[in-house]
Backbone as JSON, one array per atom type, in Angstrom:
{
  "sequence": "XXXXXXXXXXXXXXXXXXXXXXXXXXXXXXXXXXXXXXXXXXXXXXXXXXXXXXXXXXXXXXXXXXXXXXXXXXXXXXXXXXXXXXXXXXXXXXXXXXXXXXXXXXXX",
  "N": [[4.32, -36.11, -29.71], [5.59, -33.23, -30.1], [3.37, -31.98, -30.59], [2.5, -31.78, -27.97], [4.41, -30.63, -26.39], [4.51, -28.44, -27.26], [1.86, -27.18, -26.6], [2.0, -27.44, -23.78], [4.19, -25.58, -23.66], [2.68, -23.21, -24.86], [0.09, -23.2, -22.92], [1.62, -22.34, -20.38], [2.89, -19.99, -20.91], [0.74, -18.24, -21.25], [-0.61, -18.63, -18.67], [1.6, -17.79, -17.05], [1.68, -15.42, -18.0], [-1.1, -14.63, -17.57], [-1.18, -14.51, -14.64], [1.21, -12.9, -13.46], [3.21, -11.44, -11.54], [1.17, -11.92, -9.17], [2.46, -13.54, -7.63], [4.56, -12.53, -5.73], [4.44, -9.26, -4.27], [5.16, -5.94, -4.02], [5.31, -2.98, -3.81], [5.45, 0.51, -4.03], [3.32, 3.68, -3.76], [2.91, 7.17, -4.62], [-0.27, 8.87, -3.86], [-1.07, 11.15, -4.97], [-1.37, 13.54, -7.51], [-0.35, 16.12, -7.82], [2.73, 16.18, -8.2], [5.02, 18.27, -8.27], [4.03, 20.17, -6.54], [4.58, 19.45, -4.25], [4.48, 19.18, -0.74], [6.28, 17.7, 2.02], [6.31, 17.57, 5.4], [6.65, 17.63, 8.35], [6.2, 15.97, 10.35], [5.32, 12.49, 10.34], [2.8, 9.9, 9.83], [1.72, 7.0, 10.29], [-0.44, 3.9, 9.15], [-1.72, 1.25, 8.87], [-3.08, -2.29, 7.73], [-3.74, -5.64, 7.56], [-4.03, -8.78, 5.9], [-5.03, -12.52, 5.7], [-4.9, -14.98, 4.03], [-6.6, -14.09, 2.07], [-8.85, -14.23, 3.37], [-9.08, -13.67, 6.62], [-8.66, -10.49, 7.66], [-7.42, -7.72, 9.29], [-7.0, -4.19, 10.89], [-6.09, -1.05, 10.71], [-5.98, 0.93, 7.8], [-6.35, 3.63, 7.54], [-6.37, 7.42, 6.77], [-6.97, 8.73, 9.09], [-6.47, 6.93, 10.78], [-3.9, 7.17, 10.64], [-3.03, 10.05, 10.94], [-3.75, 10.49, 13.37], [-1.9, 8.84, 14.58], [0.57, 10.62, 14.78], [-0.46, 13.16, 15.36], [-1.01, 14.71, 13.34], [-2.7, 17.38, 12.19], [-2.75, 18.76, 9.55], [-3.0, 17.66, 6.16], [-0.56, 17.21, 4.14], [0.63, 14.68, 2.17], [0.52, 11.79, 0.91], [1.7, 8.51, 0.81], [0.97, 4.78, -0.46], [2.19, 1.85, 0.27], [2.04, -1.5, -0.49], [2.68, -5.17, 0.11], [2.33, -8.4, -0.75], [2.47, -12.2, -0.75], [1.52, -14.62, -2.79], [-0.96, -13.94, -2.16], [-1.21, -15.15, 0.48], [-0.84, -14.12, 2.02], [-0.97, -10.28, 2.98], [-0.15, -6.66, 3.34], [-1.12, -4.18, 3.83], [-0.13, -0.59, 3.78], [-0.56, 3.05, 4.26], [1.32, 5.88, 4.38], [1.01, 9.05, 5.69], [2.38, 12.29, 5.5], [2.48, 15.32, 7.14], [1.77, 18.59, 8.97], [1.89, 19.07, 12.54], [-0.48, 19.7, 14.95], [-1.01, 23.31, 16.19], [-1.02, 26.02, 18.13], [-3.87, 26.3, 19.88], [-5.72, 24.33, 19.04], [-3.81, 21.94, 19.46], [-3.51, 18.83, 21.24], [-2.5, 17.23, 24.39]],
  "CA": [[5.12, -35.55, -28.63], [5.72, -32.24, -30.29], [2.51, -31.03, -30.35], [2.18, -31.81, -26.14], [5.42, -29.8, -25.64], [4.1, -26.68, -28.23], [0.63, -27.52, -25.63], [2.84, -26.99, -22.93], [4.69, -24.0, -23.33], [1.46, -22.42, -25.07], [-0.47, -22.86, -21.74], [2.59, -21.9, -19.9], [3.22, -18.75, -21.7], [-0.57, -17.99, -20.86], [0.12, -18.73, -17.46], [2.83, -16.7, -16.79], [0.3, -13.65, -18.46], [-2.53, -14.12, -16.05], [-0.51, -14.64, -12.98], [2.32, -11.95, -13.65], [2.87, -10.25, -10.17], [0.65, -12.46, -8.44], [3.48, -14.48, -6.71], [5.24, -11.93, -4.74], [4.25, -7.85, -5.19], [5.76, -5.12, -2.95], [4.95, -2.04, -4.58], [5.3, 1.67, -2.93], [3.01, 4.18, -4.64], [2.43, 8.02, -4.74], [-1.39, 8.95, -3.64], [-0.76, 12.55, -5.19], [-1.37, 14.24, -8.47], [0.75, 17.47, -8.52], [4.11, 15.7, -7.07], [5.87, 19.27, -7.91], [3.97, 21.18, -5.85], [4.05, 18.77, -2.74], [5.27, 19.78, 0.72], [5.87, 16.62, 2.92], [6.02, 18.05, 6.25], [7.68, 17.73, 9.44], [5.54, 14.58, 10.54], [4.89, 11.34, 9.77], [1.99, 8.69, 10.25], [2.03, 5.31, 9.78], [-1.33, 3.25, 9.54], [-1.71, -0.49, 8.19], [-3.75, -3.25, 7.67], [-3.41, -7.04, 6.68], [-5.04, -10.27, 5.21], [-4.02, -13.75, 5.45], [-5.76, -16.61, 2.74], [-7.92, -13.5, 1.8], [-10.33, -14.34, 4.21], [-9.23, -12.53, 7.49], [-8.49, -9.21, 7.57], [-7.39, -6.63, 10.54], [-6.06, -2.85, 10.87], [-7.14, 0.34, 10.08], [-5.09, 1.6, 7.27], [-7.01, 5.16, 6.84], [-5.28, 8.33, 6.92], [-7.38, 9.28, 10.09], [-5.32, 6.59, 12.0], [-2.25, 7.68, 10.59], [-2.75, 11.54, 11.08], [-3.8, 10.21, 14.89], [-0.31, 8.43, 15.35], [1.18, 11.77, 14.9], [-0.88, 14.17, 15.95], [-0.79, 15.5, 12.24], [-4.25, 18.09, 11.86], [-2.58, 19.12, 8.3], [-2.57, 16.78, 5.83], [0.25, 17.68, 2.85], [0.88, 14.11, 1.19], [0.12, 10.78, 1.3], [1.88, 7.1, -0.03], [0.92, 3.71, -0.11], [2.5, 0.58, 0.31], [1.38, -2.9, -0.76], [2.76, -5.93, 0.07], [1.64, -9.88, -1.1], [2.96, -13.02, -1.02], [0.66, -15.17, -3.05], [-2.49, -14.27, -1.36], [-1.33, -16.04, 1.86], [-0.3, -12.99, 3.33], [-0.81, -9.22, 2.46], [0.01, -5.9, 3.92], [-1.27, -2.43, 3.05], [0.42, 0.58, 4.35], [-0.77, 4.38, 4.51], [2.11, 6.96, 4.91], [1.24, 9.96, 5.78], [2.69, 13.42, 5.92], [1.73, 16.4, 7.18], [2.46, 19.29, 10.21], [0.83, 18.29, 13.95], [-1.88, 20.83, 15.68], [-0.6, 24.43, 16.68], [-1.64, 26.29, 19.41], [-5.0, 25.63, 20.81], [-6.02, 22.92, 18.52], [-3.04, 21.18, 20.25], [-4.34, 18.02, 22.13], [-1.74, 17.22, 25.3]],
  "C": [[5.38, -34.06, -28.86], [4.93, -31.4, -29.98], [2.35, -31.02, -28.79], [3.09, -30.78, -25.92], [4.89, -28.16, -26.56], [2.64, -26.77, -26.89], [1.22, -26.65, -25.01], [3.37, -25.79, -22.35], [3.67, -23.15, -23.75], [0.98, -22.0, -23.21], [0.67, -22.11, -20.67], [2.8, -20.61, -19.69], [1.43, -17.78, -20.91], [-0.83, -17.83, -19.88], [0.19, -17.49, -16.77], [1.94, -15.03, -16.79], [-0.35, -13.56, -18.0], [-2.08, -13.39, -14.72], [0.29, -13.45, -12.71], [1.87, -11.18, -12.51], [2.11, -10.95, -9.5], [1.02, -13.59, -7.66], [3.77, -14.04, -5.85], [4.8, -10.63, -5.36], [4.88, -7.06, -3.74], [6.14, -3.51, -3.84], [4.84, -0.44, -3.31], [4.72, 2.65, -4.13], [2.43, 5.92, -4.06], [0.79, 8.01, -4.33], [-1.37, 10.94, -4.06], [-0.82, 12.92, -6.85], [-0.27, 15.3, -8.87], [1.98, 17.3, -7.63], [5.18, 16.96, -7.29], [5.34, 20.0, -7.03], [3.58, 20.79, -4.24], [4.95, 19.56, -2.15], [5.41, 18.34, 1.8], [5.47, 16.72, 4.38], [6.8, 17.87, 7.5], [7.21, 16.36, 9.75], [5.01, 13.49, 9.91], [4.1, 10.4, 10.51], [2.18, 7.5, 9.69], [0.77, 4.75, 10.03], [-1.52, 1.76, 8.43], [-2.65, -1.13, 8.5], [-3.46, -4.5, 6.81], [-4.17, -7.92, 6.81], [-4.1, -11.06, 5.61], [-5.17, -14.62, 4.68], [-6.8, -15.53, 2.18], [-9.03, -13.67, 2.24], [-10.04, -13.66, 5.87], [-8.21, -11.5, 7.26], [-8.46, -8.57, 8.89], [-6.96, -5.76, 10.44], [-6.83, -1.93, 10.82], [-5.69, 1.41, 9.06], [-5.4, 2.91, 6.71], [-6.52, 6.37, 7.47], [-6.25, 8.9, 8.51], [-6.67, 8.64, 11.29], [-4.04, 6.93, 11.89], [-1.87, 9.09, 10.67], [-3.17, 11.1, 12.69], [-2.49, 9.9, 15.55], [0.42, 9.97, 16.08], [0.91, 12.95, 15.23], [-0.99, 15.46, 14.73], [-2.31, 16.15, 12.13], [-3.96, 18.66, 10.05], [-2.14, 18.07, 7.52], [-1.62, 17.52, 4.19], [0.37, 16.66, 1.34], [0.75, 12.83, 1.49], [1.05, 9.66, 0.12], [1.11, 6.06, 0.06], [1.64, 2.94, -0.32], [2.17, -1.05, 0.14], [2.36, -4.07, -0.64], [2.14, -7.17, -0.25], [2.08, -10.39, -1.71], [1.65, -14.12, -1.57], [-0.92, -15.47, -2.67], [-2.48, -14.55, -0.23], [-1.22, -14.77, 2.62], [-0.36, -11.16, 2.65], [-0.58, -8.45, 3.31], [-0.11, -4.66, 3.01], [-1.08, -1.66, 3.76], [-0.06, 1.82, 4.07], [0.34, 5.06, 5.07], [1.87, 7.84, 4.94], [1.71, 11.65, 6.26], [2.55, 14.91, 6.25], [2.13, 17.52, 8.57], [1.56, 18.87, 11.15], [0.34, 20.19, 14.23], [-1.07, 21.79, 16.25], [-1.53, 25.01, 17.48], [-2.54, 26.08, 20.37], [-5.84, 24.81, 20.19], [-4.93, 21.78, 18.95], [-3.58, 20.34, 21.11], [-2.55, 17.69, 22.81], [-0.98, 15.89, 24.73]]
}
């Protein structure tokens, strides 16, 4: 009986070390190198994309849809976002920041 329960928590322990974070994750992360010499900007985009069972997938989380939201032509700084609940469900986010189109690069 001893050795099953030393078994036990062995595999357990082992477990725990594969899996770690692969229950629930929600993570917000820098996409930037020299974070003193950022500028964020006046505007903000937002672009996403999500999974469900890891087999479908929809969005467009690339900074070209998220400098489109906003009309941003300068890009200054960029995050991401990650969400996932065991695989069943994910969400990846693109934030980014940057100034919108001046004078006659201005779209209406």
């Amino acid at each position: 009986m001893r050795m099953f329960r030393t078994t036990i928590v062995i595999f357990l322990a082992f477990f725990l070390l594969v899996v770690s974070g692969c229950a629930y994750v929600d993570t917000k992360t820098p996409l930037d190198e020299n974070l003193d010499q950022t500028t964020l900007g006046t505007k903000t985009g937002v672009a996403e994309a999500y999974s469900v069972l890891w087999m479908v997938a929809w969005g467009d989380a690339s900074y070209a849809a998220a400098a489109k939201q906003q009309g941003i032509k300068t890009l200054y700084f960029t995050d991401q976002e990650v969400i996932s609940v065991m695989g069943v469900y994910s969400s990846h986010r693109v934030l980014l920041y940057g100034e919108p189109a001046t004078g006659k690069d201005s779209q209406p």
